[in-house]
ZAMARGU-4260 file (C-alpha; in steps of 0.2 Angstrom, whole numbers, plus 5000, padded with zeros to 4 digits):
<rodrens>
0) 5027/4865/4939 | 5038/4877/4930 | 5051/4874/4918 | 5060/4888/4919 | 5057/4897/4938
5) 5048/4893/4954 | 5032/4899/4957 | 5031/4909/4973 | 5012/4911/4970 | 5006/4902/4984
10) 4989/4892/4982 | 4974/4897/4989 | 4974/4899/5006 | 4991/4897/5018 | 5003/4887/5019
15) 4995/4880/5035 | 4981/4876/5026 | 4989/4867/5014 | 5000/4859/5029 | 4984/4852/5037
20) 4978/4845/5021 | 4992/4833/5018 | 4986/4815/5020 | 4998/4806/5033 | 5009/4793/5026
25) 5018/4778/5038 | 5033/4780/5026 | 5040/4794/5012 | 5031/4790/4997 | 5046/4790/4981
30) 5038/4781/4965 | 5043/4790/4950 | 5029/4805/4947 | 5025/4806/4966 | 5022/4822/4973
35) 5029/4829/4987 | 5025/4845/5000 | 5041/4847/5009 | 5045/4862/5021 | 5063/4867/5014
40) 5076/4867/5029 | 5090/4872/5017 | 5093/4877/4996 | 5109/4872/4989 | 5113/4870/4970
45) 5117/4851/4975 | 5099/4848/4980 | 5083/4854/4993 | 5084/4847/5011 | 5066/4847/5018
50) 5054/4837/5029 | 5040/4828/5020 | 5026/4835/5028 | 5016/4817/5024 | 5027/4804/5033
55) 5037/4819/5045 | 5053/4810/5037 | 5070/4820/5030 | 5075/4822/5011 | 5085/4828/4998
60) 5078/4832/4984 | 5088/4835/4967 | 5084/4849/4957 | 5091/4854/4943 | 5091/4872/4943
65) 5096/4884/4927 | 5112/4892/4925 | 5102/4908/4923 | 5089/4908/4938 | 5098/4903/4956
70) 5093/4892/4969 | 5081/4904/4980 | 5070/4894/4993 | 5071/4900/5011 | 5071/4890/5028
75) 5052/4887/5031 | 5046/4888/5015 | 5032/4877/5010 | 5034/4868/4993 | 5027/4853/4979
80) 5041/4846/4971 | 5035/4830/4957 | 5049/4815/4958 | 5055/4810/4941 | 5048/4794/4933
85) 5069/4790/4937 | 5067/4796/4954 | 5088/4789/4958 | 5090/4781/4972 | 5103/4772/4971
90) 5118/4783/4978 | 5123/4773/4993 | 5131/4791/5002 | 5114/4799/5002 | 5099/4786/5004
95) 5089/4799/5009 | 5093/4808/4991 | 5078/4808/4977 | 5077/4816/4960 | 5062/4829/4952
100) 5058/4835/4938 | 5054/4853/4936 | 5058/4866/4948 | 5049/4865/4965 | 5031/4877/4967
105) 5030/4886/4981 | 5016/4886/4992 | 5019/4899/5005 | 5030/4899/5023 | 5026/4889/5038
110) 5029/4893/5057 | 5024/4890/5075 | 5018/4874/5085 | 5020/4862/5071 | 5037/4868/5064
115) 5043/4866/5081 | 5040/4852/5085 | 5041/4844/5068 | 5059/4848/5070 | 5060/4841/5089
120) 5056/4827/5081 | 5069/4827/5069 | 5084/4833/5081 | 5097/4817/5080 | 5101/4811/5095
125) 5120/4813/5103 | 5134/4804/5096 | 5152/4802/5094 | 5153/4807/5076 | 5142/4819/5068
130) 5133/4809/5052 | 5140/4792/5059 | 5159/4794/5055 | 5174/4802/5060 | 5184/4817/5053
135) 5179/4829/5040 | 5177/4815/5023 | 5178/4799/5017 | 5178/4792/5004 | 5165/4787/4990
140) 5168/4768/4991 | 5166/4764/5011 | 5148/4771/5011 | 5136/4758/5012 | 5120/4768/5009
145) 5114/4761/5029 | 5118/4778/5037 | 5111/4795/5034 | 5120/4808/5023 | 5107/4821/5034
150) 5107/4828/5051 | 5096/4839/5063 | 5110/4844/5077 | 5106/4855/5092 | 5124/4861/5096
155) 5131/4859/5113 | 5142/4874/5113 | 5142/4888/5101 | 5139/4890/5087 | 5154/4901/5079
160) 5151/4907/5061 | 5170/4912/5055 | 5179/4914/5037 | 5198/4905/5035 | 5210/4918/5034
165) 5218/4907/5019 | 5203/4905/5008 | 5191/4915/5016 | 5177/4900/5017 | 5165/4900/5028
170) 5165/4886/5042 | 5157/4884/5060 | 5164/4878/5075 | 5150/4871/5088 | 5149/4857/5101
175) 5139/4841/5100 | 5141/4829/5115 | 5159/4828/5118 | 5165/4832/5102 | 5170/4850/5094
180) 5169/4849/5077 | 5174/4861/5063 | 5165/4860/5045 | 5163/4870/5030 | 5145/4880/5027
185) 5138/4882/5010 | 5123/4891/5012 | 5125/4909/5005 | 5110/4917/5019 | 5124/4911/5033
190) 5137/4917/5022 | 5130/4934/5019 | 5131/4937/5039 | 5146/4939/5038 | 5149/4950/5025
195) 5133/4961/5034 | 5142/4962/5049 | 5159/4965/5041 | 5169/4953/5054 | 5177/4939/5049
200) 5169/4929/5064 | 5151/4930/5077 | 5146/4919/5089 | 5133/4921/5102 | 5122/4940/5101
205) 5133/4944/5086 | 5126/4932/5078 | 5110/4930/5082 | 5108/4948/5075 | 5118/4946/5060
210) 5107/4929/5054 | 5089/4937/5060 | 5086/4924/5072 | 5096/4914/5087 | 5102/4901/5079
215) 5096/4883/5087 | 5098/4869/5076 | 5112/4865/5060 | 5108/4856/5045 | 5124/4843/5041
220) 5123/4835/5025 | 5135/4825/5018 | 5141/4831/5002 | 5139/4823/4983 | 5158/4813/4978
225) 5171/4826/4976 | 5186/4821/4969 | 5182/4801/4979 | 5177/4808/4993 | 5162/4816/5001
230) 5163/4830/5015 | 5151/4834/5029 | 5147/4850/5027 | 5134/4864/5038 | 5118/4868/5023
235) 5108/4879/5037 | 5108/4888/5054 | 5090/4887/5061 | 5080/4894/5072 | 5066/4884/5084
240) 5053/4889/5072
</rodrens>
């Protein structure tokens, strides 16, 4: 694993090969120096979200990427990140969160059958609150580490890809249940759609064509402590596969 960039060479063979040749696990397996193949579902400078391909469970995985090279993993890819001796996982906002050392190698891209229904499985199931609680953040102190910081949502309506006339962030509007909800989207692909299609807003067509692909499922994370609080916040749109 490289120190310095991520390999894009991928190993002998496909990603589906190497897919097939991951040993099932009952449970995520996070001892310090474990090894994990994880298809990437999003790539932010806070850390990788990805299913472990062993036990089918989520992750975030914390990478510390240089100043100089970028985060650059893609939806789909298939990677092998190591877990620090350290691997930190203590923070009670993100229990799914785990530390690596070294920069993520990449084993190729994965799609079809197993990706769908990989993330069927994986879809969270309707509540009242997206990621277990209400409104945009709270703070640091009243997570308790007992619900997820990580969440596969199939949108009931929308979604809507917009930038705030203020600041000109990017946010999302979309149904889920009976709620609408309205949260910020850090993911720079999503981001660039925007600035592909030169509007200021797309939904529906429009944004199926700006993104590549009709989008299906969100990636919510909640985000690491900022100024006391943590915000939920959109990492990924997603197609079925």
């Amino acid at each position: 694993m490289s120190a310095e960039h991520s390999d894009r060479t991928p190993r002998q063979g496909t990603a589906r090969n190497v897919a097939r040749a991951v040993k099932h696990r009952e449970r995520i397996a996070v001892e310090g120096g474990t090894a994990l193949t994880l298809l990437v579902l999003a790539c932010h400078a806070e850390d990788t979200t990805g299913v472990d391909l062993a036990s089918g469970a989520l992750v975030r995985v914390r990478v510390a990427w240089p100043e100089e090279h970028a985060p650059d993993l893609a939806p789909f890819d298939v990677v092998e990140t190591q877990l620090a001796e350290e691997p930190e996982r203590d923070d009670l906002a993100q229990p799914e969160a785990v530390t690596a050392t070294g920069l993520p190698r990449h084993l190729g891209t994965l799609h079809g059958r197993r990706v769908r229904s990989l993330l069927a499985r994986l879809a969270a199931p309707v509540e009242e609150h997206v990621l277990g609680f209400p409104g945009a953040s709270a703070p640091y102190w009243e997570f308790r580490g007992f619900r997820p910081s990580l969440a596969l949502l199939v949108p009931t309506k929308g979604p809507v890809l917009f930038r705030r006339t203020g600041d000109r962030t990017a946010w999302v509007r979309f149904g889920w249940g009976r709620s609408d909800n309205w949260l910020p989207v850090e993911d720079p692909r999503t981001e660039r759609a925007l600035d592909v299609a030169r509007r200021d807003r797309l939904q529906g067509k429009d944004l199926s064509s700006a993104l590549g692909s009709k989008p299906y499922y969100l990636v919510a994370a909640v985000s690491s402590p900022r100024d006391g609080h943590c915000y939920k916040t959109v990492r990924g749109f997603l197609p079925r596969s």
